[in-house]
C-alpha positions, 0 to 999 in steps of 0.5 A, a space after each residue: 525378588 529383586 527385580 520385583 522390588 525394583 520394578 514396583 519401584 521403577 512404576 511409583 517413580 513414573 506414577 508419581 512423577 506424571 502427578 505434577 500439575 499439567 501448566 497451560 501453554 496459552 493458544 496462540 491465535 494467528 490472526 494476532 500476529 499475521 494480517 492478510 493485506 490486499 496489494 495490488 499486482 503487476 497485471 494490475 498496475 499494467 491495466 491501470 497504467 493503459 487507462 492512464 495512458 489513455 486518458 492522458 493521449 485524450 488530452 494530448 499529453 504525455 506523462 509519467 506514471 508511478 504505480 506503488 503498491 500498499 507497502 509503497 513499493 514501486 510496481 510499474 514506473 513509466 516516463 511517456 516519450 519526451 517526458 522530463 526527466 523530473 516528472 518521474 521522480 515527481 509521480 512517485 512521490 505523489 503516489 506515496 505522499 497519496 498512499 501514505 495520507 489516504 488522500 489525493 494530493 490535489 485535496 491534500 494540497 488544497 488543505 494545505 494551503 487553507 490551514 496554516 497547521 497544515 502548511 508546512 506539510 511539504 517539509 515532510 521528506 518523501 512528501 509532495 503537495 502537487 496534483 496527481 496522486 490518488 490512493 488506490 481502494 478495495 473493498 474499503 482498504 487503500 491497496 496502492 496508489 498512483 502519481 502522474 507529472 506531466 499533464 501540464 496542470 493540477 486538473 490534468 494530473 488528477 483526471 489522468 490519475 483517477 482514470 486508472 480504477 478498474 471499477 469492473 472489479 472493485 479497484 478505484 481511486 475514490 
């Protein structure tokens, strides 16, 4: 009888306890907290820096190139033969100063120079308004950018840098 007596009592404690009002956990949504992105790759940047390389060999120039990747990540750097050595760095730079503004720098430098709002852009650090840097784009998002020093002028620097999409596949620089 005393087993009895605790067994029912043991099955009301656990019915009564199980009552409680269920709280909901709200759904977390994934999409919410992580963003798939595009990026540009090493087999990527090694295609685009061929085409580059032989735009500038068109005309007769040897440069240096920089190809960032869409977090602004050197994937592929080059310094052509007898290059200064300050060309490289500068490529860099025009690649991330082109991904961070989604702007060539030959168009960035050019409203710069025409809005005195816009000026004293080149006190911006890593920022540099010279020719040469393009964004690179997929399917409307920039997924990396590229910078060329060395061309010999503003012109030069751009033509090279845009010669590096891959348009077969949708990669381009404008």
């Amino acid at each position: 009888m005393k087993s009895i007596f605790i067994l029912i009592l043991s099955i009301s404690t656990a019915c009564f306890g199980q009552s409680a009002a269920e709280t909901k956990i709200p759904q977390m949504v994934v999409g919410n907290y992580v963003k798939p992105i595009d990026n540009l790759t090493l087999e990527a940047a090694v295609e685009m820096t061929k085409r580059m390389t032989k735009s500038a060999f068109s005309l007769n120039k040897k440069v240096s190139i920089a190809v960032l990747d869409a977090s602004g990540n050197i994937i592929l750097l080059t310094r052509g033969d007898g290059v200064g050595p300050h060309n490289t760095e500068a490529a860099r730079r025009k690649a991330y100063t082109a991904l961070s503004t989604k702007t060539s720098t030959l168009l960035l430098l050019r409203n710069a120079e025409a809005s005195i709002d816009a000026k004293n852009l080149n006190t911006v650090t890593e920022l540099l308004l010279l020719s040469g840097g393009v964004p690179v784009w997929f399917k409307g998002n920039v997924i990396g950018s590229v910078g060329i020093a060395g061309g010999g002028s503003p012109e030069n620097d751009d033509l090279i840098a845009k010669a590096a999409s891959i348009e077969e596949i949708g990669i381009t620089t404008k």
